[in-house]
C-alpha positions as CSV (number, residue, x, y, z in Angstrom):
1,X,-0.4,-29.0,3.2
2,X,1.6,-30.2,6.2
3,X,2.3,-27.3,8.9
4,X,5.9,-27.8,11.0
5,X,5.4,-25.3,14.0
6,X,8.5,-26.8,15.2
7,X,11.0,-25.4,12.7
8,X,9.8,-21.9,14.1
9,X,10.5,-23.6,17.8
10,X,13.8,-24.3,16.6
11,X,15.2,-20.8,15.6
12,X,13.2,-19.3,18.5
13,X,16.6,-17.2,19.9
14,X,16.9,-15.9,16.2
15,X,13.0,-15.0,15.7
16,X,13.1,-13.2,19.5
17,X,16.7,-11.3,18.3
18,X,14.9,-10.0,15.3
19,X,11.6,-9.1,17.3
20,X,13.6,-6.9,19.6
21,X,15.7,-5.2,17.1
22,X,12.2,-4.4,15.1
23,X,10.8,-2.8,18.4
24,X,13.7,-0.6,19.1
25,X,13.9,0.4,15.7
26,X,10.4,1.2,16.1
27,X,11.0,3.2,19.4
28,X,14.2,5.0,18.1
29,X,12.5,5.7,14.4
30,X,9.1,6.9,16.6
31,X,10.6,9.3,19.0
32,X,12.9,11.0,16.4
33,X,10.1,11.3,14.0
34,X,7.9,13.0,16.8
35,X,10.8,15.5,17.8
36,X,11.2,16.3,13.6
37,X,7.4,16.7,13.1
38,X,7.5,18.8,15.9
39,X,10.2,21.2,15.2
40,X,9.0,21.4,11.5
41,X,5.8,22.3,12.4
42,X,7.1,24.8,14.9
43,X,9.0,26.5,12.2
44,X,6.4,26.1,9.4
45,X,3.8,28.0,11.2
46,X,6.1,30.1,13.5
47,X,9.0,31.6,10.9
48,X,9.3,33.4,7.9
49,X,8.3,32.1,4.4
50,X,12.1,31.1,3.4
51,X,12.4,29.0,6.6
52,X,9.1,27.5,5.9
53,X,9.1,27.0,2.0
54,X,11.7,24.0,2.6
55,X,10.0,22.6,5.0
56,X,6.7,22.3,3.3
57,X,8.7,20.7,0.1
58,X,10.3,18.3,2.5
59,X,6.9,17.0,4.1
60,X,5.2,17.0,0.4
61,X,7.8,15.0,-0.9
62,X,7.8,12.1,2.1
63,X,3.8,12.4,1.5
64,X,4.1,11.8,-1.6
65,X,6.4,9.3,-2.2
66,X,6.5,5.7,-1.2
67,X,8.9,4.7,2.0
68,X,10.2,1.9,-0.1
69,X,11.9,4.9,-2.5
70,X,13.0,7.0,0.4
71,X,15.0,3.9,2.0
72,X,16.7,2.9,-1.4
73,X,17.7,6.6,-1.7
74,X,19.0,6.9,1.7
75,X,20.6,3.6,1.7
76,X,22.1,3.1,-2.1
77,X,22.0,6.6,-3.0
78,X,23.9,8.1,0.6
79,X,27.0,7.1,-0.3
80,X,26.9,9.6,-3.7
81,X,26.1,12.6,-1.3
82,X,28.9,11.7,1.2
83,X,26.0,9.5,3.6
84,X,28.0,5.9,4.2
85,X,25.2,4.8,6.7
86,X,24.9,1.2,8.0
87,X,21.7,-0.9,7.3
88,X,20.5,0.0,10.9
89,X,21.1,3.7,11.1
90,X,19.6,4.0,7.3
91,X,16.7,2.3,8.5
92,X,15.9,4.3,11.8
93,X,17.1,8.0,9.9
94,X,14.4,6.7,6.9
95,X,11.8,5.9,9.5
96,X,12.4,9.0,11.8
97,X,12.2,11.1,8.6
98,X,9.1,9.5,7.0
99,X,7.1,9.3,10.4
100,X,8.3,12.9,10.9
101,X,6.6,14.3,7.8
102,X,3.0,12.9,8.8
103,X,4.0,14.1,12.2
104,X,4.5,17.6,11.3
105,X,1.3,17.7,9.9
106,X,-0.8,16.4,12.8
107,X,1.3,18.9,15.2
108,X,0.3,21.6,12.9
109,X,-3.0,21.0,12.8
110,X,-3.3,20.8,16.4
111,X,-1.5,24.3,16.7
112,X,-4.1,25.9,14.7
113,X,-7.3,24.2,16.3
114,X,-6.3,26.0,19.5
115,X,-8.8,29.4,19.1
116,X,-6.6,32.5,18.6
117,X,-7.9,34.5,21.4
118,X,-6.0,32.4,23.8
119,X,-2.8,33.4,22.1
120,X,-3.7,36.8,21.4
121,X,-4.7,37.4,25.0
122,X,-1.7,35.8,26.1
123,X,0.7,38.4,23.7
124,X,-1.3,41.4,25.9
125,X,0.6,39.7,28.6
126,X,3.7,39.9,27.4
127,X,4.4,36.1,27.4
128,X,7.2,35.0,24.9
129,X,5.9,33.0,22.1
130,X,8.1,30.0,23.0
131,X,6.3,30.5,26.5
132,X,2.8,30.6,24.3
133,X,3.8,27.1,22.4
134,X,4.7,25.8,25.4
135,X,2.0,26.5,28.4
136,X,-0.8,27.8,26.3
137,X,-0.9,25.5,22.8
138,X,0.9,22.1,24.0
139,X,-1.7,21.3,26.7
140,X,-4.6,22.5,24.4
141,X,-3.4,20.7,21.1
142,X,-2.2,17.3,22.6
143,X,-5.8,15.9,23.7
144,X,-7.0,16.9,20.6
145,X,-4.3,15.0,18.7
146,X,-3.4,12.0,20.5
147,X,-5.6,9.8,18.5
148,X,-3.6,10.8,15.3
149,X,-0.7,10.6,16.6
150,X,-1.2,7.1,18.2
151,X,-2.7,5.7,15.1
152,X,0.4,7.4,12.8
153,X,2.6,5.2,15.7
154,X,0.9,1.8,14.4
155,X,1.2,2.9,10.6
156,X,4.8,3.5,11.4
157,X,5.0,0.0,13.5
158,X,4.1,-1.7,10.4
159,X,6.6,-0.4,8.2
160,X,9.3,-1.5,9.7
161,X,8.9,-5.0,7.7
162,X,10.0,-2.7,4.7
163,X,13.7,-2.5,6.3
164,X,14.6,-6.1,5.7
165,X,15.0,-4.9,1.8
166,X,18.0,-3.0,3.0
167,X,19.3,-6.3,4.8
168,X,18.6,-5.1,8.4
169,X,18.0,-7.9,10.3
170,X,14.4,-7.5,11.9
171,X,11.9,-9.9,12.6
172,X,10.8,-10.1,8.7
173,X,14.4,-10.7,7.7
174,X,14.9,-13.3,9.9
175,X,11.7,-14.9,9.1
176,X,12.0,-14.7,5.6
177,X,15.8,-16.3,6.1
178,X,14.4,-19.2,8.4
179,X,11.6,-19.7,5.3
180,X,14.5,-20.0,2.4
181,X,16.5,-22.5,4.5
182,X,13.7,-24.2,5.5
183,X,11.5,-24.2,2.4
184,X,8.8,-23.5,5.5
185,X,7.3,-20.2,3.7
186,X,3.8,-21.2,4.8
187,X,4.3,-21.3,8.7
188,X,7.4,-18.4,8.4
189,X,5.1,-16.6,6.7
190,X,2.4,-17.1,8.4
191,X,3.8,-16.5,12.0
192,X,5.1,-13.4,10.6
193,X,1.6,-11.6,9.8
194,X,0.4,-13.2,13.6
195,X,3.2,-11.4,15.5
196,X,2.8,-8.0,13.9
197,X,-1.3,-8.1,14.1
198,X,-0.5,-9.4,18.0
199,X,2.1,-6.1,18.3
200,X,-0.5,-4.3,17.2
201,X,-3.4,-4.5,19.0
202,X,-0.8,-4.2,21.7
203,X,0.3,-1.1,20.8
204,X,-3.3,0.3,19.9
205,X,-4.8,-1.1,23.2
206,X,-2.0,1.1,24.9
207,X,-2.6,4.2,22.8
208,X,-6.2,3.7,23.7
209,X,-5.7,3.9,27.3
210,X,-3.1,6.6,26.8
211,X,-5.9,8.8,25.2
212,X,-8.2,7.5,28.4
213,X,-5.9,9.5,30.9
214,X,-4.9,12.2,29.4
215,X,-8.5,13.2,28.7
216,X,-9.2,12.1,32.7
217,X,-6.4,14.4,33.8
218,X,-7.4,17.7,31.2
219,X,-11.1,17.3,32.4
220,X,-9.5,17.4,36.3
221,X,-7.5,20.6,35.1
222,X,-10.8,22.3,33.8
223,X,-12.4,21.8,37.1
């Protein structure tokens, strides 16, 4: 088998288009999936059972179904519920809502590790319990879930490759395109699994460090 690195060379302003519209998709799908999980989580655990039943159905079902589905239903299936969405806003809405699901859970999960005491104590004071989430659980839970969260960031990284099925045109679109007009699938492909394991250790090496400070800076706020 004869390798042609030069055919990538040769569409390298295509290949570096679709590797920036796969990061911002990334960033976009991450930091509304966060803000969901968060609010559901706030809601689940914070609410009545009628706000709350919903909510758990909605996590459940994004749990427990593959993202493939949920993008052919928000994509093909939008347009029967009044939902015309482009490619691009399908895929960022099915990634924010996916990564959102997992999200909620981690959030809620670091809401209840924080002991009840604190909280109670805190209600003898008289503080609001948006004042509670906010001063008393937030600080507590988030060095306790960072690592989940960061590795739930790289699981969502990777599943932006699952977008080019609904023709948006990230990184595994374009190579995939560049490999059917080439007849290159060995080096397209190839390239392809190289950038994304390169993105992420990237993206895990910064998580890492992330983790690093934030447990410097809580250990300087104990003391």
């Amino acid at each position: 088998m004869t390798f042609h690195p030069a055919i990538l060379l040769d569409n390298w302003r295509d290949i570096l288009d679709g590797m920036a519209l796969t990061i911002l998709i990334w960033v976009i799908g991450t930091a509304f999936g966060l803000v969901i999980g968060l609010v559901v989580a706030v809601l689940q655990l914070f609410t009545n059972r009628f706000v709350a039943a919903p909510l758990t159905f909605y996590v459940a079902l994004m749990r427990g179904t593959p993202f493939l589905i949920q993008l052919f239903i928000i994509y093909y299936g939008g347009p029967s519920f009044g939902l015309d969405l482009t490619p691009l806003t399908a895929g960022i809405a099915g990634l924010a809502l996916y990564g959102g699901a997992y999200f909620s859970e981690i959030f809620r999960a670091g809401f209840l590790s924080v002991p009840p005491g604190q909280i109670e104590a805190a209600e003898m004071m008289g503080i609001s319990k948006l004042d509670i989430i906010r001063h008393v659980q937030l600080p507590q839970m988030l060095v306790i879930i960072l690592p989940a969260l960061a590795n739930m960031t790289v699981l969502l990284s990777k599943e932006t490759a699952v977008l080019s099925v609904i023709t948006v045109n990230e990184l595994t679109s374009v190579v995939q395109s560049i490999g059917s007009t080439t007849f290159a699938f060995a080096e397209t492909l190839l390239f392809l699994a190289l950038v994304y394991w390169a993105f992420l250790e990237i993206v895990t090496s910064l998580a890492r460090r992330l983790e690093k400070r934030v447990g410097r800076f809580t250990l300087r706020l104990q003391h």
